[in-house]
C-alpha positions, 0 to 999 in steps of 0.5 A: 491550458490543461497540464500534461500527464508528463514529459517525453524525457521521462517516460521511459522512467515512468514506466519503469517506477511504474513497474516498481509498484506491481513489485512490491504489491506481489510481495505486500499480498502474499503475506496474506497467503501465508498468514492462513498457510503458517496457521495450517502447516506450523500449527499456530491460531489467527492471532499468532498469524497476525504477527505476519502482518506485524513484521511486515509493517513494523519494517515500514515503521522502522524503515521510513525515515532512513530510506527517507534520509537515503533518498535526499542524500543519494537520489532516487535511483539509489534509493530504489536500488537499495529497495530492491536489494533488500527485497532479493535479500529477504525472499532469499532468506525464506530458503533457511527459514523453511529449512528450519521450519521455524516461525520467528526465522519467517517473520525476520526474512519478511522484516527484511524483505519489508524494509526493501519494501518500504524503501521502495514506497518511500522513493517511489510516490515523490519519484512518480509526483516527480514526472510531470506538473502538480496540478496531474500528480495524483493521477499519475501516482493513481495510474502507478497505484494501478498496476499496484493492484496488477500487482496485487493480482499476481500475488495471490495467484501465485501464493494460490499456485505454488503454496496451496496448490500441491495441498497441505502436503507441500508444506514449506517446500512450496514456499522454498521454491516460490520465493527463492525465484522472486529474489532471484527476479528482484535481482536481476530487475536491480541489475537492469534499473542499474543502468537506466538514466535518470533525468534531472528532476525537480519536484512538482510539490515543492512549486510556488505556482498557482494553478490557472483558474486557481486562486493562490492559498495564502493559509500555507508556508510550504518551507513551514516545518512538517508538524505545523502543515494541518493537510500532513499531520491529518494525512499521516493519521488518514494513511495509518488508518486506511493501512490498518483497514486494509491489512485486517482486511485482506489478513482475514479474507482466506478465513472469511471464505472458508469459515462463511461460505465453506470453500477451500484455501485455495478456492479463497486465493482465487477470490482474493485474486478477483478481489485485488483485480477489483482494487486494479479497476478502481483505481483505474477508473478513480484515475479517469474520474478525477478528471471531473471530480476533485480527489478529496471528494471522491475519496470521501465517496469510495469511504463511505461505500466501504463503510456500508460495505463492512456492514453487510460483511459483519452480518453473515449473509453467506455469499451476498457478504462474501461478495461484499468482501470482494467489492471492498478493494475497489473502494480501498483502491484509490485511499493510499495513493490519494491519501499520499498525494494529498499529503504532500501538497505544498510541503517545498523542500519537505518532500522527502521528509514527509514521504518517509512519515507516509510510509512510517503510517503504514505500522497501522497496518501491524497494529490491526491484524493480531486485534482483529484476530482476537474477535475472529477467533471467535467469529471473522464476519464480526471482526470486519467492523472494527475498520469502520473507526479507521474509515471515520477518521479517513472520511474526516480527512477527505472532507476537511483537513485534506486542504494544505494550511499551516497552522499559525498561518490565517488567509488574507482577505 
C-alpha cells in the first residue's frame, strides 16, 4: 500500500509552512543583489561584499541551536512565529542602515533578519516531515523546497525591480523602500499564523515501523546520541558544502554576467531570476521523479551534473558558460532538502537537535563567498571551480554514508 503524501487534518498547515519556504528564500537571495549593489553604491571590492554572505550565514551558525532548543520546549508554532519577528525586525533595521549609509549597520540588520531566518529553517523542515508518514517525507519537504525556489524567483526580481531599477542613482533609497515593505509584510503574516491551529503532531522519523516491502535495519539505535548516527554526521558535512557552493554561486552570478558576457546589473538580476526559476523546476520535477528513483541516487546524479557544469562555467566560453550558470540551480535544486531529509532518518527523539545542526551547516555558506571573492578579483570564471571540492564531498554522501547506521552498531545476519 503506497503512503499517502499527508493527511486532510494537516493541509491547511501544510500549505501555510509551506508559504514559509517562499518567505525565507525572497530574503536568502536578495543578498546576492546587494552584495554587487553594496560594491557599486558603497565603493567596496568583491571580497569585502562577500561579507554579506558571511552575516547572513554566520546567523544561522549562531542561531541553529537555540531555535532548535525553542522549538522543543515551545512547539513549532511558536518557533515559527519567533521566525517571523525577527525577520520584520531585521528588514525594518535596513531603514537607519541606509540613513546612515553605513556598511557594517547593514550586515547587522541582516544578521538579525537571518536569525528570523534560521529559525524559521529549523522549524520549519521536521515541521513539514511532520505532515504525514515517513516513507512520503522527502517528497514533501521537496514539494515545500519547491515554492522555495518561487521564492528564489521573487527575490531577485524584486532586487532587480526596486534596487537597480531606478539606476545607480537611487542609491540606498531604493533599499529603504524595498525592505521597510518586507517587514511590514512578515508582520502581518506573523499576525495571520498567530491564529491558525495546529493539530497534534508526531514526528514521522522518530517511528519504529519498517516500510512494507522493506526489510528492518538492525545497523541504527534511533535514540542513539547525534555523534554515533554515521547518515547525520556525513549529512552535516554534505549540507555545509552543498550551502557554501550554493552561496559562491549565486554571490558571483551578477559578477559573472557582467564581466563574461558584458550585460548590465540589472540585465543579470533578470537571469538570476531565470536562473532560480530553473531551481523551481527541478525541484519540481526531483519530486516527481522520486517516486521512481530513490533520493540518494538521484542526488548523486544532479551532483555530478553540477560538476561538468562548474567545468564549462571556469573556461569562459561567453554565452555557452553564461547559460551554464544558469542551468546550475536546477541541479542545486533538490541538494538541501534532500540532504536535510536524508539527514534526519531514524534519528527518534533527536529530531529536533538534529534539525538545529543542519541549520548550523549552512555557515558554509559564510566561509566560501569572501574566498572565492579573492580569486574573482582576479578573474570570476576561475573562481567557479572551487565548488567542485564541496560537490566531491556531497557525491561521497549520496553514494555511501546517506544510509542510517550507528556507529558501534553491526547488523544482524
Amino acid at each position: 500500500m503506497n503512503a499517502k503524501f499527508t493527511e486532510k487534518k494537516y493541509r491547511v498547515v501544510l500549505i501555510f509552512v509551506t508559504s514559509l519556504f517562499l518567505m525565507w528564500a525572497i530574503a536568502i537571495t536578495m543578498g546576492d543583489i546587494l552584495n554587487k549593489h553594496f560594491q557599486n553604491v558603497l565603493n567596496i571590492s568583491k571580497a569585502t561584499s562577500g561579507l554579506v554572505q558571511l552575516s547572513i550565514f554566520g546567523a544561522y551558525a549562531l542561531m541553529g541551536i537555540p531555535a532548535g532548543l525553542f522549538m522543543k520546549k515551545y512547539g513549532y508554532k511558536k518557533g515559527v512565529l519567533l521566525g517571523l519577528g525577527l525577520y520584520s525586525l531585521g528588514a525594518f533595521l535596513f531603514i537607519p542602515a541606509a540613513d546612515n549609509e553605513s556598511f557594517g549597520f547593514f550586515r547587522l540588520a541582516l544578521f538579525i533578519l537571518a536569525a528570523g531566518l534560521a529559525t524559521l529553517e529549523t522549524v520549519a523542515h521536521p515541521f513539514v516531515a511532520a505532515l504525514g508518514d515517513e516513507r512520503t517525507s522527502d517528497q514533501r519537504v521537496n514539494f515545500a523546497q519547491s515554492f522555495n525556489g518561487l521564492g528564489a524567483i521573487l527575490g531577485p526580481l524584486l532586487g532587480g525591480y526596486f534596487i537597480f531599477g531606478g539606476g545607480e542613482g537611487a542609491g540606498l533609497e531604493s533599499v529603504k523602500t524595498l525592505y521597510g515593505g518586507i517587514g511590514a509584510v512578515i508582520l502581518v503574516v506573523a499576525l495571520a499564523f498567530a491564529f491558525v491551529k495546529v493539530p497534534p503532531l508526531k514526528d514521522p522519523h522518530a517511528g519504529e515501523a519498517t516500510a512494507e516491502g522493506e526489510t528492518e535495519n538492525t545497523e541504527v539505535v534511533p535514540g542513539a546520541p547525534l555523534y554515533k548516527q554515521r547518515h547525520f554526521i556525513f549529512a552535516v558535512l554534505a549540507q555545509f558544502f552543498n550551502i557554501a557552493a550554493q552561496s559562491g554561486t549565486w554571490a558571483y552570478f551578477i559578477n559573472y554576467g557582467v564581466e563574461k558576457v558584458g550585460i548590465t546589473d540589472h540585465q543579470a538580476s533578470y537571469y538570476f531570476s531565470l536562473s532560480m526559476a530553473m531551481m523551481m523546476i527541478g525541484r519540481f520535477i526531483g519530486t516527481f521523479v522520486m517516486k521512481y528513483v530513490a533520493p540518494n541516487k538521484l542526488l548523486a546524479i544532479y551532483t555530478f551534473a553540477n560538476v561538468v557544469l562548474c567545468i564549462i562555467i571556469s573556461q569562459s566560453f561567453g554565452w555557452v558558460s553564461f547559460i551554464a550558470l544558469v542551468m546550475l540551480n536546477f541541479f542545486l535544486s533538490i541538494m538541501y532538502p534532500t540532504i536535510f531529509s536524508l539527514g534526519l532518518k531514524k534519528l527518534g527523539n533527536k529530531i529536533e537537535q538534529a534539525s538545529s545542526f543542519l541549520v548550523m551547516a549552512m555557515f558554509g555558506g559564510a566561509v566560501f563567498p569572501p574566498v572565492m571573492g579573492i580569486i574573482a578579483e582576479k578573474d570570476v570564471a576561475s573562481s567557479y571551480l572551487l565548488p567542485i571540492g564541496c560537490y566531491a564531498v556531497i557525491l561521497l554522501f549520496a553514494l555511501k554514508f546517506y544510509k542510517p547506521k550507528t556507529m558501534g552498531v553491526n547488523a544482524k545476519s
